[in-house]
C-alpha positions in Angstrom: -136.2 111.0 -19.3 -136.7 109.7 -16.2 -134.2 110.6 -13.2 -132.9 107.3 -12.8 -129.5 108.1 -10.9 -127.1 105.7 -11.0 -125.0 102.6 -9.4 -121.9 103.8 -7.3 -119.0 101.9 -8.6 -117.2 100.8 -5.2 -120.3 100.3 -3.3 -123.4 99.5 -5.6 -125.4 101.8 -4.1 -128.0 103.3 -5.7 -127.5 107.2 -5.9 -128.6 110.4 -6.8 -131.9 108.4 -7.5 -134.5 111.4 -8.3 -132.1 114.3 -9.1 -129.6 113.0 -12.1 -130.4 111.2 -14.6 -129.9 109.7 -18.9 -128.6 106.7 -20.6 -125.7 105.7 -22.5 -124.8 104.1 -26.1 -124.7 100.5 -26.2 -120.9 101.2 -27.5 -118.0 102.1 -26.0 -117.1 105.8 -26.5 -113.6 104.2 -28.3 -112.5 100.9 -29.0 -111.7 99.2 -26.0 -113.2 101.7 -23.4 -114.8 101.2 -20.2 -116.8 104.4 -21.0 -119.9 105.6 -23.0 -121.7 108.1 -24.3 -124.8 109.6 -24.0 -127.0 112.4 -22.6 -127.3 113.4 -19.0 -129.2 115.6 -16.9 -129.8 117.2 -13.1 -131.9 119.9 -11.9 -129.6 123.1 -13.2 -127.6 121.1 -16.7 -128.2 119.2 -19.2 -125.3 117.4 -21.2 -126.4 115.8 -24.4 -122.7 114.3 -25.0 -122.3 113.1 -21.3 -119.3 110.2 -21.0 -119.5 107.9 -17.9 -118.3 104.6 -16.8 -120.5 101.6 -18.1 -120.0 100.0 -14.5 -122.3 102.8 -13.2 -125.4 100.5 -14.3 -126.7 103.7 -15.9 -129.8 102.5 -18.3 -129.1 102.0 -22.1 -130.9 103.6 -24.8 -130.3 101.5 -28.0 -130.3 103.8 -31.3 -129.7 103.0 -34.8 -127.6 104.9 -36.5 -128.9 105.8 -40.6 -126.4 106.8 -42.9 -127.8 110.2 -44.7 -128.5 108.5 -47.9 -130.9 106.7 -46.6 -132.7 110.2 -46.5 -132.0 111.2 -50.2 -133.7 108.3 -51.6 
């Protein structure tokens, strides 16, 4: 992942460009929900189950989800 940083809310600034970074779910993190889901990273954590405001602009990585059958066939 790159370290994309992220669009401040009340500004849209560009921040922490270089030393944060991930990408969210393209779905909420619950119905409704301004929020999503999704890993997140700086130079001393990671977070694989990050939750941050869509508004941020953070990137989107699109996933499908397969149901474990699939794998038994």
């Amino acid at each position: 992942m790159v370290a994309s940083g992220y669009r401040n809310l009340t500004s849209g600034a560009l921040t922490n460009v270089g030393t944060e970074g991930g990408c969210l779910s393209s779905s909420p993190s619950a119905a409704g929900s301004v929020t999503a889901s999704g890993p997140w990273f700086n130079s001393g954590n990671v977070n694989p189950f990050n939750s941050h405001n869509r508004g941020h602009g953070i990137p989107v990585r699109c996933v499908q989800y397969l149901q474990a059958a699939f794998f038994n066939e």
